[in-house]
C-alpha positions as protocol buffer text, in pm:
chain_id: "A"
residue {
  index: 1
  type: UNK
  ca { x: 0 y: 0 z: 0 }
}
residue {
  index: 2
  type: UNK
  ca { x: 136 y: 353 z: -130 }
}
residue {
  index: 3
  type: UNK
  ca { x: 77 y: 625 z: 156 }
}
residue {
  index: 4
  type: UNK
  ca { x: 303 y: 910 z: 85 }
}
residue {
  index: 5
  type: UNK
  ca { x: 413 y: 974 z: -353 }
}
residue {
  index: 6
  type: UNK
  ca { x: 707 y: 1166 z: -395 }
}
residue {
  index: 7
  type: UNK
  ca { x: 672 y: 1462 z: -570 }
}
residue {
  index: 8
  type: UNK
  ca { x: 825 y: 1534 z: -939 }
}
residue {
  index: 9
  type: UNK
  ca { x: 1019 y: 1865 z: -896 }
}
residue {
  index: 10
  type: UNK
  ca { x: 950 y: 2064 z: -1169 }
}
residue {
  index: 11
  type: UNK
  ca { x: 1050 y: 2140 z: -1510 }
}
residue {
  index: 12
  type: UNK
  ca { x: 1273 y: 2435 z: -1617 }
}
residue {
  index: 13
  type: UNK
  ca { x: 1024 y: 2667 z: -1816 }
}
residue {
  index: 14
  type: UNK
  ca { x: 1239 y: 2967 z: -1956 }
}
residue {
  index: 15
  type: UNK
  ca { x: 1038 y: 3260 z: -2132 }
}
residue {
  index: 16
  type: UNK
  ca { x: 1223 y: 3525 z: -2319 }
}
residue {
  index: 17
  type: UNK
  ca { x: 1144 y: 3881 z: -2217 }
}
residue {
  index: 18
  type: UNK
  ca { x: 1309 y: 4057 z: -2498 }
}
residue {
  index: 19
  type: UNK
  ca { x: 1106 y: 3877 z: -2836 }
}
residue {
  index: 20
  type: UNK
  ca { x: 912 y: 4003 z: -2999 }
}
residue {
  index: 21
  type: UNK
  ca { x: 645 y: 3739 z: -3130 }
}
residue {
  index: 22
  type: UNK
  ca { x: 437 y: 3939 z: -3362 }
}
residue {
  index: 23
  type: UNK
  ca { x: 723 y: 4031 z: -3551 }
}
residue {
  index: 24
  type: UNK
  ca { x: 866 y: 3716 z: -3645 }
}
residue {
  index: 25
  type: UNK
  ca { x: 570 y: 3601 z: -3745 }
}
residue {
  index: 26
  type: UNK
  ca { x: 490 y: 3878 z: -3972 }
}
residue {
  index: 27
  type: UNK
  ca { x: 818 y: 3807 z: -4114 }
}
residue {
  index: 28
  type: UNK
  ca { x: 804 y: 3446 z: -4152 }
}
residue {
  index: 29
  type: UNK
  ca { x: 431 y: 3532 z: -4291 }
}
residue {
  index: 30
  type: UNK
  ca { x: 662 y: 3768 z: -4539 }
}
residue {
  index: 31
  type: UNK
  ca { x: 904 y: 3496 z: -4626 }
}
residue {
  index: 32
  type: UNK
  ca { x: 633 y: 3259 z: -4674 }
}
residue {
  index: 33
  type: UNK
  ca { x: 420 y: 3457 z: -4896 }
}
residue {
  index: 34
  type: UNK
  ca { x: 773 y: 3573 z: -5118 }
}
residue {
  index: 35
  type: UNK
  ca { x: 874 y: 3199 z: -5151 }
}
residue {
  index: 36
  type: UNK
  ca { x: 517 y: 3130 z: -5309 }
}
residue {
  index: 37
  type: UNK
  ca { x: 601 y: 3408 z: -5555 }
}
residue {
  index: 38
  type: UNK
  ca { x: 905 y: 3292 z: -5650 }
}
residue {
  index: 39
  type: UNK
  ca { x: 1092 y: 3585 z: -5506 }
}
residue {
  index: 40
  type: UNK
  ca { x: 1324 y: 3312 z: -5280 }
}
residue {
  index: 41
  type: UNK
  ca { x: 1488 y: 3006 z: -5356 }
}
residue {
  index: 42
  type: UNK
  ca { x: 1266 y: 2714 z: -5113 }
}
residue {
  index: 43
  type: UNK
  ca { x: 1456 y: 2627 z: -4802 }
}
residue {
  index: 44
  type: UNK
  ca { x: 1497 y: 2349 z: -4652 }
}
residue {
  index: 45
  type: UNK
  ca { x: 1326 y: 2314 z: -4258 }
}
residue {
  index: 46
  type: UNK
  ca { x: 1629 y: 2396 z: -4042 }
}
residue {
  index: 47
  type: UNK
  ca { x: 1693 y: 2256 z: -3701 }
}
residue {
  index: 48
  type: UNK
  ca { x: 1581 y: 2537 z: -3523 }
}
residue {
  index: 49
  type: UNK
  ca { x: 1259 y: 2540 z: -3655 }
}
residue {
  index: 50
  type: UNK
  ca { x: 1185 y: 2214 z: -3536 }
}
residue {
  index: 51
  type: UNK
  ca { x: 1278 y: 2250 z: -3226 }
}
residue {
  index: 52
  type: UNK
  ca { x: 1146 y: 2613 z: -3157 }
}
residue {
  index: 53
  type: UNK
  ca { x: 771 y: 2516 z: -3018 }
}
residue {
  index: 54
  type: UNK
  ca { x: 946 y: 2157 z: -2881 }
}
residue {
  index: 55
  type: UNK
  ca { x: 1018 y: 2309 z: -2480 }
}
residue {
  index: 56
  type: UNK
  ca { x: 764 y: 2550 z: -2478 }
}
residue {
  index: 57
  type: UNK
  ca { x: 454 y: 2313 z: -2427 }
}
residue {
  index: 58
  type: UNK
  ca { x: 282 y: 2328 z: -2053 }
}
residue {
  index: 59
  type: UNK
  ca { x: 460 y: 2062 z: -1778 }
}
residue {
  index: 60
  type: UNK
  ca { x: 323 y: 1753 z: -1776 }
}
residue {
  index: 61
  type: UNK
  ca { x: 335 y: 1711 z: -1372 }
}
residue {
  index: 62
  type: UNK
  ca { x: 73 y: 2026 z: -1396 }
}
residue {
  index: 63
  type: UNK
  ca { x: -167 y: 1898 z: -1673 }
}
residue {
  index: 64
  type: UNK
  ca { x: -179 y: 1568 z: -1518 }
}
residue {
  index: 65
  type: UNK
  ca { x: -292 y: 1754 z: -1172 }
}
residue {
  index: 66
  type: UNK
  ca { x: -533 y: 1958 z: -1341 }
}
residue {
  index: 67
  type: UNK
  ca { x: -709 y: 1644 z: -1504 }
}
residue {
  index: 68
  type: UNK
  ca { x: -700 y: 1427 z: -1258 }
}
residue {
  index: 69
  type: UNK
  ca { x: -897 y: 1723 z: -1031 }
}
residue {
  index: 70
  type: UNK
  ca { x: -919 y: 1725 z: -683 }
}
residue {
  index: 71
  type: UNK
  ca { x: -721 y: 1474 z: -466 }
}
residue {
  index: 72
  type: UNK
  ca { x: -674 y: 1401 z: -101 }
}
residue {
  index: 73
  type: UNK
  ca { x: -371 y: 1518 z: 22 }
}
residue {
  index: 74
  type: UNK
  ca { x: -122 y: 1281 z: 201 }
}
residue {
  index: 75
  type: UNK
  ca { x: -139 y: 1572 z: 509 }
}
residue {
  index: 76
  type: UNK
  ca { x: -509 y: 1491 z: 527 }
}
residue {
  index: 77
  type: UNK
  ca { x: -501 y: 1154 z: 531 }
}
residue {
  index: 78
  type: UNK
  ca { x: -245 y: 1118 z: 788 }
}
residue {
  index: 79
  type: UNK
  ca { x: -450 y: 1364 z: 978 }
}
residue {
  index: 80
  type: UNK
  ca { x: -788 y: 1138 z: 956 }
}
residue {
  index: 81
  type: UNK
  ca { x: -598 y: 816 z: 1034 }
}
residue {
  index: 82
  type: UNK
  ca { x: -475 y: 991 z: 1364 }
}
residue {
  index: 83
  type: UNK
  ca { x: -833 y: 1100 z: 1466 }
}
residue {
  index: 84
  type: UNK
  ca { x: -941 y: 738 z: 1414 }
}
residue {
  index: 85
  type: UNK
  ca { x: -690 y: 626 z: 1617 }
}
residue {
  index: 86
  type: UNK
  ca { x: -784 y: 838 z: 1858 }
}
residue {
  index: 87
  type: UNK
  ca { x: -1119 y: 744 z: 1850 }
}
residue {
  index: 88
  type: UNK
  ca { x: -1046 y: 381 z: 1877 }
}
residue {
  index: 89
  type: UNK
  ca { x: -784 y: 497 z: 2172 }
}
residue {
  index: 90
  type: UNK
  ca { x: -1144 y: 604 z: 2387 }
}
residue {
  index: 91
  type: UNK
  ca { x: -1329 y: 356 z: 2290 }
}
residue {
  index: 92
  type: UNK
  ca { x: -1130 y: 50 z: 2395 }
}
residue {
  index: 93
  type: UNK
  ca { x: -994 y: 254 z: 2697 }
}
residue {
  index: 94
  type: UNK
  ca { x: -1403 y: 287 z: 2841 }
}
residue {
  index: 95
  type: UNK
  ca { x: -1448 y: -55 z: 2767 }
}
residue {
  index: 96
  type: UNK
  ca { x: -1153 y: -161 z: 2925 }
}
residue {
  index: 97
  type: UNK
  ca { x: -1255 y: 31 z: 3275 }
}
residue {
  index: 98
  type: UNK
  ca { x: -1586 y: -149 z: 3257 }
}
């Protein structure tokens, strides 16, 4: 029986302050639209394409949480396992006297 899951410390989520997103994708938009003229030769997909949305998507420790919804925590069930013992404590203890 599991009682206590050890936590996955999180993941390193880095977001650049300086970048401007709007403008590089009005610029790949304007790429885009000159290769389809002919303007530009066609490139090839680079390596840093691929791998520019890769490390951005949310942490999987937090989506899992949020779909799995409300849980017990470990504090409250230790908590609730004490007050039962407790109970159990005065119960055997009057019957004991008696």
């Amino acid at each position: 029986m599991k009682l206590f899951k050890q936590r996955e410390p999180r993941r390193f989520n880095h977001k650049y302050i300086y970048v401007d997103e709007r403008k590089e994708k009005l610029d790949k938009i304007v790429e885009n639209a000159k290769r389809d003229l002919g303007m530009l030769p066609p490139s090839e997909v680079s390596y840093r394409e691929r791998l520019k949305g890769a490390f951005v998507a949310e942490n999987s420790h937090l989506a899992r949480r949020r779909a799995a919804g409300t849980r017990m925590s470990t504090r409250f069930v230790v908590a609730a396992l004490l007050v039962c013992l407790f109970v159990l404590f005065y119960i055997f203890k009057s019957l004991w006297i008696l």
